[in-house]
C-alpha positions in Angstrom: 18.2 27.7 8.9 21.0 26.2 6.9 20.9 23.3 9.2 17.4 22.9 8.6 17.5 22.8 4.9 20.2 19.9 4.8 17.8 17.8 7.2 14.7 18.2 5.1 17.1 17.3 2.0 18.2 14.5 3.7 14.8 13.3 4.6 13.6 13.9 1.0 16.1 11.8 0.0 15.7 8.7 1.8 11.9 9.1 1.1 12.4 9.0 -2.8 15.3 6.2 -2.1 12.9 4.2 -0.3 10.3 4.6 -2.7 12.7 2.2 -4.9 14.2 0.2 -2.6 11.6 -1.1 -0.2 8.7 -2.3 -3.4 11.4 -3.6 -5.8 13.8 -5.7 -3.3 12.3 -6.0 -0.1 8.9 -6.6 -0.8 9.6 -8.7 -3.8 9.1 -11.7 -2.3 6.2 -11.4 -0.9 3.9 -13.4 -2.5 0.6 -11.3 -2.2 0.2 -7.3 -3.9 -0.8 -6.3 -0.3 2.3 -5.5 1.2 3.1 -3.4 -1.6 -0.2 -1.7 -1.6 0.5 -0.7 2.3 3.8 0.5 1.6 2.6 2.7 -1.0 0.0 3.9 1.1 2.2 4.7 4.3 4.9 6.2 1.9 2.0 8.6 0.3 0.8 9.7 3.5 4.4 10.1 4.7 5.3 12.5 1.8 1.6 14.4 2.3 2.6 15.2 5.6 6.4 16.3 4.5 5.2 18.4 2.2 2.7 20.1 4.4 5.2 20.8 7.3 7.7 22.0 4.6 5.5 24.3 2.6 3.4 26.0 5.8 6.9 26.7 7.2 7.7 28.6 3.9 8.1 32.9 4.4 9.3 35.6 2.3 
């Protein structure tokens, strides 16, 4: 269980790290919105799916 907990920390983490990282430095030079707008989307759906596995995994 306690190993469990630190990998979904870990994973939290670089999923709200990367949600700086990637749009601000290395999609800044793309010249187009569209990269950015996929990003966004894949993170989103990413951190949907997290959430879902995290929270029906959830007991008393």
């Amino acid at each position: 269980m306690e190993s469990q907990l630190k990998g979904w920390v870990i994973w939290f983490l670089i999923l709200v790290l990367s949600a700086f990282i990637v749009p601000f430095y290395f999609l800044s030079n793309v010249p187009k919105v569209y990269g950015a707008f996929l990003y966004w989307g894949v993170f989103a759906i990413v951190a949907i799916i997290s959430v879902g596995v995290i929270t029906s995994k959830w007991r008393d």
